[in-house]
N, C-alpha and C positions, 0 to 999 in steps of 0.2 A: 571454735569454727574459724577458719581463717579470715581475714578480712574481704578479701574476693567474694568469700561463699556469703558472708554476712549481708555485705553492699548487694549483691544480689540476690541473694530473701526478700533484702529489703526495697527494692526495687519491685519484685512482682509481687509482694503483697501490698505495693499500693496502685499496682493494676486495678481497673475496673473490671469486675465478671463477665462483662460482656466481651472482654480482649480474650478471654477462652474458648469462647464461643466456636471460635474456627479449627480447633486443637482437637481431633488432630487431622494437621494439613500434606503430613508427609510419614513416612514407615519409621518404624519403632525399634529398637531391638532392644532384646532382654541377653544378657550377658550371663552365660552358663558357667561358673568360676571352676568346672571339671572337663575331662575329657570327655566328649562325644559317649553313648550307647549306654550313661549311666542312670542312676532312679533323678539327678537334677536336669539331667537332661532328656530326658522322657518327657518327663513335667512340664518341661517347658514350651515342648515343640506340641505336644498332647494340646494346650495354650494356646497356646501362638497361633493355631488356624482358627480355632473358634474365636476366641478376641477379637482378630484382623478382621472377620466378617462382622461382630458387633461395631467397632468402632470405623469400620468403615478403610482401613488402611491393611500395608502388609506387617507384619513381624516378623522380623528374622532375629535368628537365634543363634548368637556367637559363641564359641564356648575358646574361653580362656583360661584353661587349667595352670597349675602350678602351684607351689609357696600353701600348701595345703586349702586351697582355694583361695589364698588370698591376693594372688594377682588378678585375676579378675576382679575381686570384690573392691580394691582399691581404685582400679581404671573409673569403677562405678560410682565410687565415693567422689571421685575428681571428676564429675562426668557433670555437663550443665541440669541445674534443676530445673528441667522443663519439662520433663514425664516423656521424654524421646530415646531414653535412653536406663534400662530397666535391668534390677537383679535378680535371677531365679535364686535365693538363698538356699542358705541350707544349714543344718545344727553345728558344723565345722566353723566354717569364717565366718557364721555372724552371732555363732555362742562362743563354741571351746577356745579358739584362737587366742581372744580376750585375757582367757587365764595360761593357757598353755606358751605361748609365745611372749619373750621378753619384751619384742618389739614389733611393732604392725605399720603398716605404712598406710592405716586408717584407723578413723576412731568409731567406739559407738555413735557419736552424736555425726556422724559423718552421714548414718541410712535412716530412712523413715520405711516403716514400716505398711504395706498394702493390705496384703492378706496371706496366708496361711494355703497354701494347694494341696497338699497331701501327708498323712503321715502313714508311716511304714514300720514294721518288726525290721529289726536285722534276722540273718539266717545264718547257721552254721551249715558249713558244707564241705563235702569233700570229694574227691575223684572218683566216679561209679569204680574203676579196677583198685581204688585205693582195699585192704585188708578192714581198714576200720568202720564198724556198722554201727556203732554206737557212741558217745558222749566217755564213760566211762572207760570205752576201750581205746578212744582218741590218750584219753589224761594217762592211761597205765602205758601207752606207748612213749608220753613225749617224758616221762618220767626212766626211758632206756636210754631213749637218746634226744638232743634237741630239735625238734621238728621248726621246720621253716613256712609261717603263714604272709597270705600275700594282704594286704592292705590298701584299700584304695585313698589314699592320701593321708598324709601326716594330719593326725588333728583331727581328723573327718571322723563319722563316728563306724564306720564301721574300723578303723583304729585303735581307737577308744574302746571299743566293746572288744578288742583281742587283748588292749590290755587289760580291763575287768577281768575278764575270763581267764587271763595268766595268773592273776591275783586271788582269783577267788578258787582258781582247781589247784593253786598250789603249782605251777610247775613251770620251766625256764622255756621261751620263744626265741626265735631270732625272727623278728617282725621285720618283714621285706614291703615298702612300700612302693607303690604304684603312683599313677596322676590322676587314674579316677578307676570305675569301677571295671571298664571293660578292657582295659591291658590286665587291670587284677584278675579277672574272671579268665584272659586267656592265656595267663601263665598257669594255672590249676587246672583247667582244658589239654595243656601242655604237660602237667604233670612236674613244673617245675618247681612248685609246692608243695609242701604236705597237707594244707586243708584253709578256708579263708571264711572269717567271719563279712559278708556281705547285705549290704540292702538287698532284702525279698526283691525286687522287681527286676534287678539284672539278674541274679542267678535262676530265678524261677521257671526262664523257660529251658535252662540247662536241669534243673532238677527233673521238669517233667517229658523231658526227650530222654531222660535216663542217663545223661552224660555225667550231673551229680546226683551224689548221694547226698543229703539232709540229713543231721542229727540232733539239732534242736532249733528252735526260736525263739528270740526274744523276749515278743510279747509277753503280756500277763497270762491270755487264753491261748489256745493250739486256732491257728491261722484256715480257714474256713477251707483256703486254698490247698491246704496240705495238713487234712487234720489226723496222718497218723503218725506228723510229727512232734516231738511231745517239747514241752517249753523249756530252758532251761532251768527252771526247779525244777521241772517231774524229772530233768535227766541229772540232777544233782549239782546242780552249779547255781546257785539262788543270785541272777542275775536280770535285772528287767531293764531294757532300749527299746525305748521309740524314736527312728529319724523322722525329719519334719524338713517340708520344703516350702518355701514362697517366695512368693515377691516382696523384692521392695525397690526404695526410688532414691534418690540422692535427696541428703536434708534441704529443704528450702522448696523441694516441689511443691506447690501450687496445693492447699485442702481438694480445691475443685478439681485440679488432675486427678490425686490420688486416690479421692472418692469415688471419679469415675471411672475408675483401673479398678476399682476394688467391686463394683458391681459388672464391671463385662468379667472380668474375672468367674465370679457368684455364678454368673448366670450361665458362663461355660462349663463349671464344675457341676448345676445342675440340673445341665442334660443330660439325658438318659446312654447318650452313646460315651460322653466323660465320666460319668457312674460306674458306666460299665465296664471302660477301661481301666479305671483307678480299680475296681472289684477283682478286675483279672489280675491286676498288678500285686492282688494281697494288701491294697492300700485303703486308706478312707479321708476323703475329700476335706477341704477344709471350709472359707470361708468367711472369717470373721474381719469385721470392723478393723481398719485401721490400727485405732486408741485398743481394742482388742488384742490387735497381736503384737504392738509394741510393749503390751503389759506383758505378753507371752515370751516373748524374746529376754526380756527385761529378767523374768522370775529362770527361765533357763539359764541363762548366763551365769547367774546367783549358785544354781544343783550344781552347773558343771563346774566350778570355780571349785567348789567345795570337792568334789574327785577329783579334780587335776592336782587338788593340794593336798589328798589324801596319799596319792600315787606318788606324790612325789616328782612331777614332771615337770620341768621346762627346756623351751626351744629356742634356741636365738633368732 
């Protein structure tokens, strides 16, 4: 940790609890490390109103995409640790990146860890006029000729799960990536793709306006949302992703802040109207402990290290 960030840890942890008391005295923002209209930015702004009313303040929700999430998630790491300024994470820049990229202009020990908001299947999908109705008849096409899939960011996991899926059906991509999910989603709207593996929550309402077609998902089980589409084992690709989204806060934030972020949080995710959104989304709420989900973060980093070294991939 640099000495800046050190001197000031150490500084507010020899505050008195009572200097919290007023916090917080002014709006908040949680920094969305992707483009607008995607599953971390749902999550976030989904958030950010129920929050602002528990804590009493506004939240606004910046989204700075790029560097496979990782310009924002740095802005974050160098951001003061007073809980005024927040990251909607996500399985990209604050697991894969770690291994996937040579170099990061943050470290692990840079974020502390809130809580956990949602996790989600990825979805395969393709153009309702695309010919392909199936998994199988996806792999026997791109085995003619090379098909082109869109990617919502380097690193991210629906990336990640096109390169699984290249690896495990056997067959050669030219992976086009995007800055987050909704340029991804409207180049295959556009037809300027052949097919894009996506977090459930942006494509889902393309799937059920009919715009895409679905041909598998991630999960383990078939998605409650769309259960006659079958998972990638039933469709032959023994492939299992879960994305996972949350907060967290720059190191040195305050126990007291971050505890009290991690229960307005809790208590936004369990109402029944956040329920019900996160259900519509195909997703499921999170929640946990601080010391919880940096154990969680901690043991992901670890799986994904081990595929990124399996795959053979680095980024500069």
């Amino acid at each position: 940790m640099p000495l800046r960030r050190r001197l000031l840890a150490i500084c507010l942890a020899a505050l008195p609890l009572a200097s919290w008391a007023a916090w917080p005295d002014r709006p908040i923002t949680i920094v969305v490390p992707a483009a607008a209209g995607g599953t971390t930015d749902i999550a976030a702004r989904v958030l950010a109103e129920k929050m602002g009313k528990d804590l009493g303040t506004a939240i606004v929700v910046e989204n700075k995409g790029g560097g496979g999430g990782s310009i924002g998630t740095a802005q974050v790491a160098r951001a003061k640790a007073d809980g005024y300024t927040l990251l909607m994470g996500n399985i990209g820049p604050i697991a894969i990146n770690f291994s996937l990229y040579k170099q990061l202009n943050y470290k692990e020990s840079d974020l502390r860890g809130i809580t956990n908001v949602i996790s989600v299947p990825n979805i395969l999908v393709v153009h309702a006029d695309s010919p392909v109705h199936s998994v199988k008849e996806l792999v026997s096409l791109a085995k003619t000729r090379r098909l082109n899939v869109a990617t919502s960011g380097v690193g991210q996991s629906p990336h990640m799960s096109s390169e699984m899926f290249r690896q495990k059906a056997g067959i050669e991509v030219t992976l086009v990536p995007f800055p987050g999910a909704a340029p991804a989603v409207t180049a295959l709207l556009g037809q300027q793709v052949d097919f894009m593996i996506d977090n459930l929550p942006s494509s889902l309402p393309h799937i059920k306006s009919g715009k895409f077609r679905a041909l598998a998902i991630t999960s383990a089980a078939r998605s409650a949302q769309l259960p006659d589409v079958p998972t990638m084992t039933e469709a032959g690709v023994p492939m299992q992703v879960t994305a996972w989204f949350g907060l967290l806060a720059p190191a040195g934030t305050p126990d007291e802040v971050v505890n009290r972020l991690q229960q307005s949080a809790l208590k936004a995710m369990q109402s029944p109207e956040v329920r019900q959104r996160f259900a519509d989304l195909g997703g499921v709420p999170g929640g946990e402990t601080p010391a919880e989900y940096d154990a969680f973060i901690a043991q992901e980093r670890k799986s994904w290290s081990q595929i990124v070294k399996a795959a053979g991939l680095s980024l500069e």
